[in-house]
N, C-alpha and C positions, 0 to 999 in steps of 0.2 A: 504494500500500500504506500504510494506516493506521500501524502502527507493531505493539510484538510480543505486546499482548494478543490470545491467542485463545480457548483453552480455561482460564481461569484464570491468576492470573499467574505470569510469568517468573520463574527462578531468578533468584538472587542476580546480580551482571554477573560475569563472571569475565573471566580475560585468556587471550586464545586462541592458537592459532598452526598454521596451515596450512600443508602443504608441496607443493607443487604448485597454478600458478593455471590447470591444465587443466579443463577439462569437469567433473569431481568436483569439484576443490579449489575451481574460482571458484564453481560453485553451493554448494556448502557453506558457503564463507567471508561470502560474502553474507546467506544465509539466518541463518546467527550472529549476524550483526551487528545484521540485522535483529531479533533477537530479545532484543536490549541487551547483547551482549558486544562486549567489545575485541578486535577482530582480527586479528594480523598476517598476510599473504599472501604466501608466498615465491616466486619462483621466478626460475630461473636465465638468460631469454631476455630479454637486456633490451629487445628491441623489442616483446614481451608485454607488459612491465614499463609504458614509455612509453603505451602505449594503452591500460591500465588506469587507469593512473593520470591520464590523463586521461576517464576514465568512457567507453571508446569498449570493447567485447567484442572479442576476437579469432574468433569462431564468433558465429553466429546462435543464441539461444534465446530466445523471448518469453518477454518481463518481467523478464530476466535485468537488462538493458539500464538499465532506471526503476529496478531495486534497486543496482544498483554506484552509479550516480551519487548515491540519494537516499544509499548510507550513507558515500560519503566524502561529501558535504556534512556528514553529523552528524560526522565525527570515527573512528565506530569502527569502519571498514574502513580499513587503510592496506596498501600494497604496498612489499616489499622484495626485494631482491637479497640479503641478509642472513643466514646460517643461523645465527649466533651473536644477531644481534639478538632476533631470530626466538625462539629459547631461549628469550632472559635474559627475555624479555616474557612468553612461555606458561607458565602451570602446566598448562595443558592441548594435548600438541602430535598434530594430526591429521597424518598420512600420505598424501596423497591425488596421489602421482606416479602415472605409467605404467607400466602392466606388459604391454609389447608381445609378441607371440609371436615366440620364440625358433628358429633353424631346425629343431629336436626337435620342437617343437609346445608346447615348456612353456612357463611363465611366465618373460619375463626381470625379473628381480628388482636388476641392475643400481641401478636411481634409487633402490630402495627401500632397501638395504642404502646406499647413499651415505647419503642422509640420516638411518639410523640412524648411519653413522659421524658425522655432522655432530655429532646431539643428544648423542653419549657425548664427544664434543670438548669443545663446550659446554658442558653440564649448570653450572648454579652451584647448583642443588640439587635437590630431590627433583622429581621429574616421573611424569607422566600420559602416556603414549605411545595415540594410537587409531589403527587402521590403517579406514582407507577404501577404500586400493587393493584390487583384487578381487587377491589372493594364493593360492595354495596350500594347503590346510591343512598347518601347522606353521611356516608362514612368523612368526607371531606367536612363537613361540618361538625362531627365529632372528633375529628383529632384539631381542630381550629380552637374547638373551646375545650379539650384536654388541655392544650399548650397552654393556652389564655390560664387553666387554674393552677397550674405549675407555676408561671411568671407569676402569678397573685400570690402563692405560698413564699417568695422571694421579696414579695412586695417592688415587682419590676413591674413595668407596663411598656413593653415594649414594642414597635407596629410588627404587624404580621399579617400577612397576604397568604393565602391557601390555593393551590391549583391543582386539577386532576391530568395530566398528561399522558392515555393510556397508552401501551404497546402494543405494538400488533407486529410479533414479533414470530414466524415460524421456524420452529427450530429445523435444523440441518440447512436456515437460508437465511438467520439474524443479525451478520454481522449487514450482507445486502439490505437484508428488510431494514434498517434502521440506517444505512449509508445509503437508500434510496427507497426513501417509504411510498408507497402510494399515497399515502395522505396525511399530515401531522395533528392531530385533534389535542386543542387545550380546552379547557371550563375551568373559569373565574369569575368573582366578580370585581375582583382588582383589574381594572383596564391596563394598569404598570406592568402588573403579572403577565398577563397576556402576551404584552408587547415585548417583552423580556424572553419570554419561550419563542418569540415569532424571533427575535433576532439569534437566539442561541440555534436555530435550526435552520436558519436563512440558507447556509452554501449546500442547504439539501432539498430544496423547495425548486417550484420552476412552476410552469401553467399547468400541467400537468401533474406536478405533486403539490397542493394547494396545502395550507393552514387554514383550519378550520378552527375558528374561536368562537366558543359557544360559554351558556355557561354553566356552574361546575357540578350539577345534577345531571344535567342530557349527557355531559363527557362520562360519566362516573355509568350511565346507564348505554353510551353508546358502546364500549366494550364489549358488555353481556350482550348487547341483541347482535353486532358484529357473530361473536361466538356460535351464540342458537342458530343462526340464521344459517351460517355452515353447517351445523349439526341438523336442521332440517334438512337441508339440499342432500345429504349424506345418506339422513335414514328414508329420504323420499327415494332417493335411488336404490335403497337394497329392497325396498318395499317393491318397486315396479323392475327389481333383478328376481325375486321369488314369483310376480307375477310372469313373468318372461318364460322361467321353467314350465310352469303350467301349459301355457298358451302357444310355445316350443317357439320362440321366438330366441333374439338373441340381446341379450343388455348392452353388450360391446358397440352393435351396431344401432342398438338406441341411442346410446350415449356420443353417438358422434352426428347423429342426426339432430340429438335437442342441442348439444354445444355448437351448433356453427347457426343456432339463432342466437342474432344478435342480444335479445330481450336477455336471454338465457346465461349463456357463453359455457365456456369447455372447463372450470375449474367446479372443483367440488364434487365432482358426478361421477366418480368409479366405484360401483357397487365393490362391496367388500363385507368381511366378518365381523364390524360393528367396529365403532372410534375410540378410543381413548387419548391418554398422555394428562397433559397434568393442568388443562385450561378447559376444553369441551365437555369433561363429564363433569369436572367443580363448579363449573361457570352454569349449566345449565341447573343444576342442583342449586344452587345459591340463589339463581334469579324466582326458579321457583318456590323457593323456601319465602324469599322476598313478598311475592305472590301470596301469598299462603297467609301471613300477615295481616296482608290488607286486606286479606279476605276476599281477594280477585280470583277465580276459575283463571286455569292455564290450559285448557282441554290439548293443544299443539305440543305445549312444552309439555305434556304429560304422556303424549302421545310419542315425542321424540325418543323419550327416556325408555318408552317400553320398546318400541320398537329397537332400539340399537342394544338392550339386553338380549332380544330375541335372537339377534344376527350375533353376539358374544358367543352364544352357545349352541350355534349354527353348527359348527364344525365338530362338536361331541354328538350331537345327535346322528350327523352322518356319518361319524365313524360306528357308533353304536348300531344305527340299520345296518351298515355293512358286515360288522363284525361281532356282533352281539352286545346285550348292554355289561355283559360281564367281561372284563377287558384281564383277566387274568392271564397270566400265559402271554399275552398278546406284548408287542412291541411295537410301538410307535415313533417314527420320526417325527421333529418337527423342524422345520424352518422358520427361524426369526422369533425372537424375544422383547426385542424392543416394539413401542407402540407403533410407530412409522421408520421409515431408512433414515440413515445422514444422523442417527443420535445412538445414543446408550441410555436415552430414559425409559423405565420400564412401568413409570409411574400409570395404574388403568391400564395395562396392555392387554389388550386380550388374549393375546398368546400367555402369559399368565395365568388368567384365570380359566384358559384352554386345559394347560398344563395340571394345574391343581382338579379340574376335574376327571381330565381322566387317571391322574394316581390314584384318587377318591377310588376310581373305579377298579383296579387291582393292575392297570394297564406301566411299564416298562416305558418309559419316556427317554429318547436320547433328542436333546436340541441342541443348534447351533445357530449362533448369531454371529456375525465380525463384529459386533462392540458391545453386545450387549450382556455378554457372558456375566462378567464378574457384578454388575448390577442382577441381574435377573438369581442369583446365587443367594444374593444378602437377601433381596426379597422373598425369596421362595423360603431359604431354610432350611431345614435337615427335612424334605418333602422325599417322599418312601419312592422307588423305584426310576427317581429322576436323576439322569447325569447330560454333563456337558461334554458334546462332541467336539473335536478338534479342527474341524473342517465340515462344511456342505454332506459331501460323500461318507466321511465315516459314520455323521448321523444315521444313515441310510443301511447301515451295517445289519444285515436281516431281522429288517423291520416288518411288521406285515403292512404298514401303510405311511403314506408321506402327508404328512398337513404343509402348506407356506402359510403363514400367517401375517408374516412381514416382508413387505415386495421388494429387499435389496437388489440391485440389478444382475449380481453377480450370483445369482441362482437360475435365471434366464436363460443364464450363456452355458449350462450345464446341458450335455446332448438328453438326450431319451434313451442311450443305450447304455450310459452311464449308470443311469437310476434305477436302468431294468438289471443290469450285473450285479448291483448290490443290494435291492430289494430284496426279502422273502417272498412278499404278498406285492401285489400290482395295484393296489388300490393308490390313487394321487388326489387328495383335497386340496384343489386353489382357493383359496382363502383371500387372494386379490387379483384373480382372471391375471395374474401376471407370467403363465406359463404358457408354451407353446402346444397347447391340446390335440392337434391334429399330429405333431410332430412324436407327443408322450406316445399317443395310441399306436400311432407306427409302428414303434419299439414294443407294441406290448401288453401296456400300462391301460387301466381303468382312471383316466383322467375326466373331472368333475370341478366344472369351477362353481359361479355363484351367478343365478339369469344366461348361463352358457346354452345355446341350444347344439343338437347331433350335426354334425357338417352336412350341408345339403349342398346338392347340386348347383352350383351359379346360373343364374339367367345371364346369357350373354348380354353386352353392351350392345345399341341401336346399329354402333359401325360392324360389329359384327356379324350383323344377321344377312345369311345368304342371299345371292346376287340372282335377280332373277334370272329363267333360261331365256338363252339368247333367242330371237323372237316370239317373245310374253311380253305383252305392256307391264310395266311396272305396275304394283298398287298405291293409293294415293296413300297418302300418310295419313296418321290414324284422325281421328276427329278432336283426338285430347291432346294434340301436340299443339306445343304454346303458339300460338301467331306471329306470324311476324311484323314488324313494325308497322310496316305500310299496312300492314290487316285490321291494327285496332288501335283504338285511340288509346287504353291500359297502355301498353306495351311502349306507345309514343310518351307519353309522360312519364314510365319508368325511366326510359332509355334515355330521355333528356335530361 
């Protein structure tokens, strides 16, 4: 990474200060830095602390890795244990702890309210407060007057401005998503606030990636309906990929027919085994828990929730028709641990709670992931009949059946005869249509994705349907072929 010219220059340097070096806070804090501000980094784990601070990541995310280390070589990324330090250093302090789900379904707001007690400790004078963690709406109003009765126990009175700044941040593509956002969303009701984030993000902005200043309710609620709003598009698509199986259609070739409408477009829409990772199950949980409150019906969002349980445990049931619901004896591969490729978070993966059900069930689990191994290890636990495979292939070590779970690319590029030599059993569950089905069955294999239909014969293309015989008039063309210009007035106003 060159340095923090992009779209015109960089605001002024100012002195930053992050709290949490989680998943949020270290991609933020980095990205800052990178962008010529001073930045402090807090956070409470000191074994975090040590591996930071030597340039090493605690998670897996490209390019995360090249920007920690190039910005403590320059100086302005530093990591502390410090919440006072931390303070006295920022005029400007982001928020960017965990907001775990709570056993209600809400937000635990725990980390978050701690380190506004921290900043109203602190305070040695007027501050900037942005909240990054995905919160509640109204939470930005609770840690505004948490600070406010910390500075009263001091007997300070000191000004303070509150913002919500969410992320929209996808992992294995964070360090981009935030060096080239689609869109920058603030909520205040400090107009200074505002304009202060509009300049800290300026050399990332253009007509195209706009700032959006609203204020600090809509910000705090536009994250969560961002969130749902994919998690619908998600569970509507496995919804109309189980309708597709029925009806012997194909989801693959729906899904490229709804993506090239414009209204629509092509992101979100790959039927799969249900969503996880550590934003779309809490976020949709929290807004309904929110919901629930007010006493508002969520009938969609409750809808959402069932349906992507349903598709979790999608891939237990079809190993069970196939192989009985008693998996004793039996061995199973699986591919992929992690929630999505490009990470080692295992947080919600359903390959997880794949795994834990079929040990439940007496079944011989060997999985492989490339990153996700030694996370999926701590989370699982001393879990009966499950091991980590060293590779793709020795997974497959006579197994009687292969689930993918998680669509690394480099599972793709593995033949079909491959899988047939090390197989016991032929059975192949795609768990993300990311395998070559026609190519499995060649070899062998009973390959099943998710809305897949039986490969049917192609209708030729229009150029290629046979030429009449020579002395036969042609046929006219059909009566439903589009017009042409000069034929209809439509066709003249499309075309102009």
């Amino acid at each position: 990474m060159d340095g923090p010219m992009m779209n015109g220059s960089s605001s002024a340097p100012r002195h930053l200060a992050v709290f949490g070096a989680g998943y949020v806070g270290l991609v933020s804090a980095a990205c800052l830095a990178w962008l010529g501000h001073e930045v402090v980094c807090v956070d409470s784990q000191p074994r975090r602390l040590r591996q930071l601070r030597r340039g090493r990541l605690p998670f897996h995310e490209p390019l995360l890795g090249e920007l920690l280390q190039e910005q403590l070589r320059t100086g302005r990324l530093r990591f502390s244990s410090s919440a006072r330090a931390a303070v006295n250093h920022g005029d400007v302090l982001f928020i960017a702890v965990g907001t775990p789900t709570a056993a209600d379904g809400a937000a635990e707001l725990g980390q978050v309210m701690q380190v506004a007690d921290d900043i109203g400790r602190h305070m040695p004078g007027p501050r900037q407060v942005v909240m990054k963690s995905t919160v509640p709406v109204g939470t930005g109003e609770r840690v505004r007057q948490r600070i406010r009765e910390r500075l009263a126990q001091r007997g300070a009175c000191w000004a303070l401005a509150v913002a919500s700044n969410p992320e929209f941040l996808r992992e294995g593509l964070a360090v981009q998503d935030f060096l080239r956002p689609e869109r920058v969303v603030a909520g205040s009701d400090d107009a200074r606030l505002l304009e202060l984030l509009r300049e800290l993000h300026a050399p990332l902005l253009s007509a195209q990636r706009p700032f959006l200043a609203m204020d600090l309710r809509s910000a705090e609620l536009c994250k969560y309906a961002a969130n749902v709003m994919l998690a619908a598009r998600l569970s509507l698509m496995n919804e109309l990929a189980l309708l597709a199986e029925g009806l012997g259609a194909d989801i693959e070739q729906v899904r490229e027919g709804l993506g090239r409408d414009p209204r629509i477009g092509p992101l979100f829409l790959r039927a799969g085994c249900g969503f996880g990772g550590s934003c779309l199950p809490k976020d949709l949980r929290a807004l309904r828990h929110s919901a629930a409150i007010l006493g508002h019906a969520t009938p969609m969002l409750d809808a959402i929730a069932a349906s992507n349980e349903r598709m979790v445990g999608l891939l237990e049931a079809r190993v069970c028709e196939a192989l009985g619901e008693d998996l004793r004896g039996r061995c199973i591969a699986v591919w992929g641990l992690a929630f999505k490729p490009q990470t080692d978070d295992v947080r919600e993966s359903p390959a997880l709670a794949l795994v834990r059900a079929l040990s439940l069930r007496g079944a011989q689990v060997q999985a492989y992931d490339p990153m996700a191994g030694a996370a999926a290890l701590e989370a699982l636990g001393e879990l009966p009949g499950f091991q980590l495979a060293g590779s793709a292939l020795e997974a497959l070590q006579q197994a009687d059946a292969l689930l993918l779970v998680t669509d690394w690319p480099q599972f793709a590029a593995l033949p079909g005869e491959a899988l047939r030599a090390r197989l016991r059993g032929a059975l192949v569950l795609d768990g993300r249509n990311a395998l070559d089905g026609p190519q499995l069955a060649a070899a062998g294999l009973q390959y099943r994705g998710i809305g897949r239909a039986v490969a049917k014969a192609v209708v030729p293309p229009v150029e290629a349907w046979p030429q009449a015989p020579a002395g036969r008039p042609t046929q006219e063309a059909p009566a439903c072929a589009w017009p042409r210009r000069s034929d209809h007035a439509v066709s003249a106003r499309l075309a102009g």
